[in-house]
C-alpha positions in Angstrom: -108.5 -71.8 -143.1 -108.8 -70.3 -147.0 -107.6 -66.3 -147.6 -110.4 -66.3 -150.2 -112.1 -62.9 -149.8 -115.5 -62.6 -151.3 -116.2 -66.0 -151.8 -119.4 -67.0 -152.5 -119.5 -70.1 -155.1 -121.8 -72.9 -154.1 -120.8 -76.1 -152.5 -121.6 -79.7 -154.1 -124.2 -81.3 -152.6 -124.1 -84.8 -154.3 -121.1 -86.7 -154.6 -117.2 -85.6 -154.8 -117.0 -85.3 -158.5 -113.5 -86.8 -159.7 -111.5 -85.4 -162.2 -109.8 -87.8 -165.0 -105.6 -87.7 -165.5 -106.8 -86.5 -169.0 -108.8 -83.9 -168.4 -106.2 -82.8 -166.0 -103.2 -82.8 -168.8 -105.6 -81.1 -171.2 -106.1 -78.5 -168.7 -102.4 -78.1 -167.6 -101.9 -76.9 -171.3 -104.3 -74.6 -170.9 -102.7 -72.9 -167.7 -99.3 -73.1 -169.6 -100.7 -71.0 -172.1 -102.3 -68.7 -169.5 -98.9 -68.0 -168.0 -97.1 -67.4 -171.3 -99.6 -64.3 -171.9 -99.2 -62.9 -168.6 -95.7 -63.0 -168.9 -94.0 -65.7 -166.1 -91.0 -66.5 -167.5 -90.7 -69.5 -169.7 -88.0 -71.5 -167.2 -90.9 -71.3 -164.5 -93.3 -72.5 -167.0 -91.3 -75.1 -168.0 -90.3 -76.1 -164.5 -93.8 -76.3 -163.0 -96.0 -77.4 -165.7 -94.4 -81.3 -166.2 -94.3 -81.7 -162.6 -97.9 -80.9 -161.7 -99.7 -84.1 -159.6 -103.5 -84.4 -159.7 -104.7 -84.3 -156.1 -108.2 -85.9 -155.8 -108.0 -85.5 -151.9 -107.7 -81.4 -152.5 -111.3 -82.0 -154.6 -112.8 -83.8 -151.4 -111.5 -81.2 -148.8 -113.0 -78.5 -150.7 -116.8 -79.8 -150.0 -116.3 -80.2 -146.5 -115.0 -77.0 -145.0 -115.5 -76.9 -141.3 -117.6 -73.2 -141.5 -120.4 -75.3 -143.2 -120.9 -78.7 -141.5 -119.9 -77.6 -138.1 -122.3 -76.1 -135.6 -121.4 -72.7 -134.1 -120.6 -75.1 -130.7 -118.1 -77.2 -132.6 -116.8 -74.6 -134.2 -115.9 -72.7 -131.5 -115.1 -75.3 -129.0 -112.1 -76.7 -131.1 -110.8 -73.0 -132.3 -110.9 -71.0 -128.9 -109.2 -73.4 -126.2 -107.3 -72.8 -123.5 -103.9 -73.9 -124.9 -104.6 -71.4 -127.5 -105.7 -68.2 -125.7 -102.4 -68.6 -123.3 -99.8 -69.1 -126.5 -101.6 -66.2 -127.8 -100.7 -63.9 -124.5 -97.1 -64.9 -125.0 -96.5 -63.9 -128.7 -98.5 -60.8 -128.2 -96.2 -60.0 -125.0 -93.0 -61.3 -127.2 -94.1 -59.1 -130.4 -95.9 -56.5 -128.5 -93.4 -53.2 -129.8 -93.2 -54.6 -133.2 -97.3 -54.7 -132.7 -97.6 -51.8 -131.7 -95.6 -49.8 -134.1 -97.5 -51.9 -136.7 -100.9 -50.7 -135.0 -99.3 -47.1 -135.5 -98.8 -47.3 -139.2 -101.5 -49.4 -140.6 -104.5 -48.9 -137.8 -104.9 -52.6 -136.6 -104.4 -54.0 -133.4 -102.3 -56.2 -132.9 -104.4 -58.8 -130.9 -106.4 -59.2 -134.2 -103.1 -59.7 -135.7 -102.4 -62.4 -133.4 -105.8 -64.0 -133.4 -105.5 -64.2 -137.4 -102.6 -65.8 -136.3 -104.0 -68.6 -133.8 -106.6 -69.4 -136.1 -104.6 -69.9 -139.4 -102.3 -71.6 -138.1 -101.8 -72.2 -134.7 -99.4 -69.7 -134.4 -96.8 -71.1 -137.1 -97.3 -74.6 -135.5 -98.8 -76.2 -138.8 -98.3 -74.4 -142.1 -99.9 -77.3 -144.0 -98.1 -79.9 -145.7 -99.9 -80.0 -149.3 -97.8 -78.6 -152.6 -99.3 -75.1 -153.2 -98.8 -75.6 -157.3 -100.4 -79.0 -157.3 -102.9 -78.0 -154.9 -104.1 -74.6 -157.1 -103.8 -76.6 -160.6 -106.2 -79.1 -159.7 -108.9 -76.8 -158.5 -108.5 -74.6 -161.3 -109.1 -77.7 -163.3 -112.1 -78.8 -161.3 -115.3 -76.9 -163.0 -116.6 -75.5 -159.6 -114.5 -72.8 -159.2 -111.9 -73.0 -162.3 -111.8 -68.9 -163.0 -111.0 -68.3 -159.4 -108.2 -70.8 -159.0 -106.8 -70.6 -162.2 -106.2 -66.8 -161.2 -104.6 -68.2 -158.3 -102.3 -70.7 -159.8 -101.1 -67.8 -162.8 -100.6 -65.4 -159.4 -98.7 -68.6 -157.9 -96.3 -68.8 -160.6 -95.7 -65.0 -160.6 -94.9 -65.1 -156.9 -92.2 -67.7 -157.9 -91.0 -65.1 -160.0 -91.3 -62.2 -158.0 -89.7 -63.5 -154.5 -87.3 -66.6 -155.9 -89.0 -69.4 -154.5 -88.8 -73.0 -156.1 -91.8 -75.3 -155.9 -90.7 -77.6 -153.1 -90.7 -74.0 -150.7 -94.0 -73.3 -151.7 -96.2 -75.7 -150.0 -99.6 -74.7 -147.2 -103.5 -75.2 -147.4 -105.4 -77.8 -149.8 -106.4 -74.4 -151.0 -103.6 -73.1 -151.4 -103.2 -70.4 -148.5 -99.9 -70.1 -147.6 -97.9 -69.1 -144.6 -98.4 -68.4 -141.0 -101.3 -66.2 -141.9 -102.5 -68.0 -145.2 -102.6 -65.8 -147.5 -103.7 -66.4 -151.3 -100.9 -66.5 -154.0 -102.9 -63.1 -155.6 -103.1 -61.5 -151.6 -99.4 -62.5 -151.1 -98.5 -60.1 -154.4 -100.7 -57.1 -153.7 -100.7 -56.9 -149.8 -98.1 -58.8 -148.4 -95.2 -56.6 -147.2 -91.9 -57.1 -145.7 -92.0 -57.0 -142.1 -88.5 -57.6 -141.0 -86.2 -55.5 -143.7 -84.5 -58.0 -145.4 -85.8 -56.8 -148.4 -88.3 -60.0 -148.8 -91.1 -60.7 -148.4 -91.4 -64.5 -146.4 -94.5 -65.6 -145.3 -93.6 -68.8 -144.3 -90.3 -68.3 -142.1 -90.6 -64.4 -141.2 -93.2 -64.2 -138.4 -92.6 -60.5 -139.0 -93.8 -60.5 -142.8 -96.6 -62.3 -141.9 -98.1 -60.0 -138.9 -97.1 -57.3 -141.1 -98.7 -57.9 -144.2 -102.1 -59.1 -142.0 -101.5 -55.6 -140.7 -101.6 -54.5 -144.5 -104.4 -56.4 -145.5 -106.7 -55.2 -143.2 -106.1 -52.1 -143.7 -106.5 -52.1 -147.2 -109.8 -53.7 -146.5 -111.1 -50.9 -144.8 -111.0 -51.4 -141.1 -111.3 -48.7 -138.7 -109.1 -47.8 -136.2 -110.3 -47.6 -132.5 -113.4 -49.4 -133.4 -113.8 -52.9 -131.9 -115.1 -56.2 -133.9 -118.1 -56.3 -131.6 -119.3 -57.5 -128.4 -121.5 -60.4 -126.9 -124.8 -58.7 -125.7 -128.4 -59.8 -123.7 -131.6 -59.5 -125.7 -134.7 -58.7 -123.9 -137.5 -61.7 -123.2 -139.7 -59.9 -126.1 -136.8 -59.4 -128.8 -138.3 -60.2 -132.1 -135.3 -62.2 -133.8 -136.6 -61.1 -137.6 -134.3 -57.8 -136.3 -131.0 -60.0 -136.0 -129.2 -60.6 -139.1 -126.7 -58.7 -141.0 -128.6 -56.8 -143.1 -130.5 -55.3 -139.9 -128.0 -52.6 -138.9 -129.1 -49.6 -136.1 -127.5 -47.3 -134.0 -126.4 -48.9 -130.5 -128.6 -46.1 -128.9 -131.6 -47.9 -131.6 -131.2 -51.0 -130.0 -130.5 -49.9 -126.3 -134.3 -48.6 -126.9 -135.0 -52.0 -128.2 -133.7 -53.4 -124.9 -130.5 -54.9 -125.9 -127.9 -54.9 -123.2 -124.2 -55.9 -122.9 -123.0 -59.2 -121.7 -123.2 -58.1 -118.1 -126.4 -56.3 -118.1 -124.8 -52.8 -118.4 -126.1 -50.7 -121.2 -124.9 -50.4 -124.4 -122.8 -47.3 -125.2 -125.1 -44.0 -126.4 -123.4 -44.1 -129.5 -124.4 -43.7 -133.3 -122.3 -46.5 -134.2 -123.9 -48.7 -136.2 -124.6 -53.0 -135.4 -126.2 -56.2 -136.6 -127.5 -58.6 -134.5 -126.1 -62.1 -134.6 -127.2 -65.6 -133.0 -125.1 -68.2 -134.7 -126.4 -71.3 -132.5 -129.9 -69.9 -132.6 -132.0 -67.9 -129.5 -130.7 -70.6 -127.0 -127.5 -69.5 -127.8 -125.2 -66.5 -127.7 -126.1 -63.3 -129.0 -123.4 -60.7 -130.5 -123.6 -57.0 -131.6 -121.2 -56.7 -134.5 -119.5 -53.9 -135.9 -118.0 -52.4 -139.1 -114.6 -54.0 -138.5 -116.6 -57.4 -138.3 -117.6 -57.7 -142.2 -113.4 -56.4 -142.3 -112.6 -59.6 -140.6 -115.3 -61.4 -142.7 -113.5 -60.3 -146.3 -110.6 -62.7 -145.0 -112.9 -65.3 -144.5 -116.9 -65.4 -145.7 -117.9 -67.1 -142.3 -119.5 -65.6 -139.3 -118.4 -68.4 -137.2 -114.6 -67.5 -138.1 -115.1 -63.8 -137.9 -116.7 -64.3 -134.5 -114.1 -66.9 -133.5 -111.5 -63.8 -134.6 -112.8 -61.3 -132.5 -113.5 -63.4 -129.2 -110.0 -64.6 -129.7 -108.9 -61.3 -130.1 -110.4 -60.2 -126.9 -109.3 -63.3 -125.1 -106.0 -62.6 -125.5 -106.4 -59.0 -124.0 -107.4 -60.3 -120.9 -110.9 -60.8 -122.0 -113.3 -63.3 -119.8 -115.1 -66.4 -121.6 -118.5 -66.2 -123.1 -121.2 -65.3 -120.7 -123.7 -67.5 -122.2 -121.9 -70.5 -124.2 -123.3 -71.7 -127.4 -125.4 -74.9 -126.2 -123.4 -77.9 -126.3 -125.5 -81.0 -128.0 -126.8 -79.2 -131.1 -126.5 -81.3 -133.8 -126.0 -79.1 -137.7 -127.8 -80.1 -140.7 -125.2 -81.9 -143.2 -124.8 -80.0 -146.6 -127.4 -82.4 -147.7 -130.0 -81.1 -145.3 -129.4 -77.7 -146.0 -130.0 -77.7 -149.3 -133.3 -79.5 -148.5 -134.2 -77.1 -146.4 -133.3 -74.0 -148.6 -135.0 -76.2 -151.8 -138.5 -77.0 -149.5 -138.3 -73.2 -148.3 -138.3 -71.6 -152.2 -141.2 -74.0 -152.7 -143.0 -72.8 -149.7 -142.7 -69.3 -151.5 -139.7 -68.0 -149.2 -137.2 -66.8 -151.3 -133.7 -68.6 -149.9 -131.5 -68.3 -152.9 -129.9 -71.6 -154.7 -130.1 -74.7 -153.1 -126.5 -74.9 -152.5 -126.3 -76.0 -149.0 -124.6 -73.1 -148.3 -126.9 -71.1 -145.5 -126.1 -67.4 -145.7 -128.0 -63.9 -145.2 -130.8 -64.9 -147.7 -131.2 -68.6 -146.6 -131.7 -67.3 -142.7 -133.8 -64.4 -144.3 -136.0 -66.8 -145.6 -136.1 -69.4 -143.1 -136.7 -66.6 -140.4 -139.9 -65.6 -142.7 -141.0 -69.3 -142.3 -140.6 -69.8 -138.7 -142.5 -66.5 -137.7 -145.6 -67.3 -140.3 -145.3 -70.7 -138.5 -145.1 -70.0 -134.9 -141.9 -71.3 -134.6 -139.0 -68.9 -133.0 -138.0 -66.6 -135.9 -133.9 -66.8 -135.2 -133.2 -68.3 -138.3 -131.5 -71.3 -137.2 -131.2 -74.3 -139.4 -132.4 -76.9 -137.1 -133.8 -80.1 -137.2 -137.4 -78.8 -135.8 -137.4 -76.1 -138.6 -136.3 -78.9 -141.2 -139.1 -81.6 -140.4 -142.0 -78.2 -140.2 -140.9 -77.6 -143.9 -140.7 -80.8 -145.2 -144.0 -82.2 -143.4 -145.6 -78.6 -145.3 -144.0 -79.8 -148.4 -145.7 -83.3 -148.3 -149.1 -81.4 -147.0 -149.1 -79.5 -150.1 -148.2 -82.4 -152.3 -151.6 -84.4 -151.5 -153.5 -81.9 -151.4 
């Protein structure tokens, strides 16, 4: 999983583009000359920059992230097992003072910290085996994304500086997330903290370090103490689903009055604490009321389906019972190729869904939601085949017409 907060560039849709060994040298010089200006010493420089290895298998990995060619099913199903919610209940038992007293300072607690955890990294068990330099190098090579990842490698070379390492100890994501919470090279200098008082700051070998500076981070990204992520709720027979969405935010008493209930058919709390409706596999699947601290956990990583996946961990390892209504198991998800058929056949339509990038977020359901209600369909905004083969047979309609 990436620590990339905020991001938001578009995925390929066509084919892995390759980058040449000569492009790559040309732009190593320009990432050498990058670091000079900032200031990383000129041993590091000198160190890193001949050694650097083109990694065309990083370029392929970063157009096929999980959080946009899995359904909200798979997803879940392979992130929220069994094996994982019990290790979970024993590191929160094992770390439960040091959580504590970090729940005290910085406001988090620390079953989020431990779901971060379980979901980065399996609890420590895989850090990720790919060279964080090579790894950040040949994205910030790659067009796509060259700003962000050239910031990256530059913030890379500085934590090199800053905490001693050499580049064999530097090693994690294809992204280059390191550690047993992932963090970014830039997120490892401005929030990471030392957890353990040995006057470093380890992310990979100090479990400490690492559930502290989560502890840091989320804080600094605004959560808000004794408010939870959210909660899995019951939406009346009537509920019109052009109210779910994120940017469709009411009171809890607002939506009691609507009819929404919790989980168990209690009603909501008679609160003015604001929530958003959710339905990642659609109106046959779950439905979620989320929170403020939910678009928190969403800054660590842009995808509903891992922010939901955070707090239902989270709560799972508190004691917390499964999911009252499941996500349906056969759905099938549209490939990135789909989506952005979908998104390019619903700005033709006249529905306004944003580049056709096949990445589906709050203005491609907006605008597919739109769609389905002017078409009789159900207005969840759920990129299914049904809603795919409506728009495109409209598409052809309007072509021989």
């Amino acid at each position: 999983m990436l620590f990339v907060p905020l991001l938001t560039a578009a995925l390929s849709t066509g084919p892995v583009a390759t980058l040449g060994p000569i492009e790559f040298q040309t732009c190593l010089y320009s990432l050498q000359h990058m670091a000079t200006v900032v200031g990383v010493s000129k041993s590091i420089v000198d160190e890193v920059i001949p050694t650097l290895k083109l990694q065309q298998q990083v370029l392929k990995l970063d157009r096929e992230q999980p959080e946009f060619v899995q359904t909200f099913s798979q997803y879940l199903a392979t992130r929220i097992t069994p094996a994982r919610i019990e290790r979970g209940r024993e590191l929160y038992a094992r770390h439960e003072e040091f959580l504590d007293a970090l729940t005290r300072r910085y406001g988090v607690p620390g079953r989020y910290l431990v779901a971060f955890w379980g979901l980065e990294t399996n609890y420590g068990s895989y850090l990720g085996g790919v060279p964080t330099l090579d790894a950040l190098a040949t994205l910030a090579c790659d067009e796509r994304r060259a700003a962000f990842f050239g910031k990256e490698f530059i913030s890379a070379l500085q934590l090199m500086q800053r905490e001693s390492l050499s580049p064999e100890q530097m090693y994690g994501s294809w992204a280059g997330a390191v550690g047993h919470t992932q963090f970014m090279p830039s997120s490892y200098l401005k929030y990471a903290v030392d957890g353990d008082g040995d006057g470093r700051i380890n992310l990979w070998q100090s479990e400490r370090d690492a559930l502290a500076s989560g502890a840091s981070f989320l804080q600094q990204l605004g959560w808000k103490f004794g408010l939870r992520w959210g909660r899995e709720v019951l939406l009346p027979d009537d509920f019109s689903y052009q109210q779910a969405g994120t940017n469709a935010m009411l009171s809890l008493q607002e939506w009691s009055e609507l009819g929404v209930r919790r989980a168990d058919g209690k009603a909501l709390p008679t609160t003015d604490i604001e929530g958003a409706i959710l339905v990642p596999a659609g109106h046959t699947g779950p439905a979620f009321m989320v929170y403020a601290n939910f678009f928190v956990i969403m800054q660590w990583n842009r995808s509903e389906s891992y922010a939901i996946s955070v707090g239902h961990l989270a709560d799972r390892i508190k004691g917390g019972d499964n999911l009252l209504r499941p996500p349906p198991p056969g759905q099938r998800s549209l490939s990135l190729q789909q989506t952005a058929e979908m998104q390019r056949a619903l700005n033709t339509a006249g529905y306004d869904a944003g580049v056709a990038d096949g990445i589906f977020g709050p203005a491609s359901r907006a605008a597919l939601r739109a769609f389905q209600h002017a078409t009789g369909l159900v207005a969840d905004g759920y990129p299914d085949q049904n809603s795919l083969a409506r728009l495109l047979e409209l598409e052809n309609t309007q072509q021989t017409e």
